[in-house]
N, C-alpha and C positions, 0 to 999 in steps of 0.2 A: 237617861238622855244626856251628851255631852252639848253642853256650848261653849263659845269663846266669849271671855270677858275681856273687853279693856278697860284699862283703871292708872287712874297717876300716884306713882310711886312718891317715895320720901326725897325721891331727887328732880323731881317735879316731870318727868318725862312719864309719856304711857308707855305702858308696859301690855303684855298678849297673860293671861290664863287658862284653861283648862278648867272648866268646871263641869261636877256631876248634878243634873236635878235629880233629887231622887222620884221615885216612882214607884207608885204600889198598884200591887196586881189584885184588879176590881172582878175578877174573874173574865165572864162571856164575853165583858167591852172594854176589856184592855187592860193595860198599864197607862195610871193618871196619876201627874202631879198633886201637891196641893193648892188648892184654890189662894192664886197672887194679887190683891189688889191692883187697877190698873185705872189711869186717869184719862185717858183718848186713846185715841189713833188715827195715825196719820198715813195716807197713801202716795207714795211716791213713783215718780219717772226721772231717770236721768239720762243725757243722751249716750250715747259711744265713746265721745270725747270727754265726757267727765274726768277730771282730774282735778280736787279740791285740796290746795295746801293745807298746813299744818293749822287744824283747827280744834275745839272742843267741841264734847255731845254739848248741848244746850239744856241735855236736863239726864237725867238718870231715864234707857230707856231700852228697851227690844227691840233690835232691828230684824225681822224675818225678810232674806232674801228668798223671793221669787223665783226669776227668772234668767238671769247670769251672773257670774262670776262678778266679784268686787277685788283687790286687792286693797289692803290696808296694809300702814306703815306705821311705827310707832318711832320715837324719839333715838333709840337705840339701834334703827336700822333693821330692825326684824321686820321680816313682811310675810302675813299673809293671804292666802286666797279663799275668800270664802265662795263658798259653791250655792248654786241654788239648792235651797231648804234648809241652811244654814243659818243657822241664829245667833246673833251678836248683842251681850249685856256692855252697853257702852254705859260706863260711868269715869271717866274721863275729863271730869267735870272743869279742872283747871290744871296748870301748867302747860305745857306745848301743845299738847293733844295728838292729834294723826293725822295722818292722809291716808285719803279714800279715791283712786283712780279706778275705772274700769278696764277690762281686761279685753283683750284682743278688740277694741273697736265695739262691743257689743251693748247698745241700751238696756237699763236694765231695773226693772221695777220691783220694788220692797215695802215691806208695812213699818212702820213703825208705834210701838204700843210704850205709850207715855207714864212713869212711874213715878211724877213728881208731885 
């Protein structure tokens, strides 16, 4: 299973990754990761207009989008769109951080699963 990670580089800006979790096939009930400790979760709404300047996660965390598009920006200009069912390891924790706008005007609700 791919996700996107964000994370602050040695030039203090975030940076996008590519990462693989691996996964092992349990036979009849699928392919499962390994079991990740996790400390909450949090349920969110943001409206259409959302558009949050350059900020940090606040902790090391999973964000599972829901239900529409997010774009995110990172220090260096790259941007992208995450879709719904997409999962974002934001660790990000210091230097400039991102921006997180929504995409075409659409409200859009997310989990977030707290790893601090």
């Amino acid at each position: 299973m791919n996700i996107t990670r964000v994370y602050t580089g040695d030039d203090g800006e975030s940076h996008f990754e590519d990462i693989e979790v691996p996964l092992i096939d349990r036979g009849n009930i699928g392919w499962i990761s390994k079991l990740e400790s996790a400390t909450g979760i949090v349920f969110r709404e943001t409206d259409g207009d959302y558009d949050l300047a350059f900020h940090n996660a606040p902790r090391k965390q999973y964000v599972i989008n829901l239900d529409a598009p997010v774009e995110l920006e990172t220090g260096d200009g790259t941007k992208r769109v995450l879709e719904p069912g997409d999962v974002l390891l934001a660790e990000d924790l210091t230097g400039r951080g991102h921006i997180s706008r929504s995409v075409d005007g659409k409200p859009r609700r997310s989990i977030f699963v707290t790893l601090d």
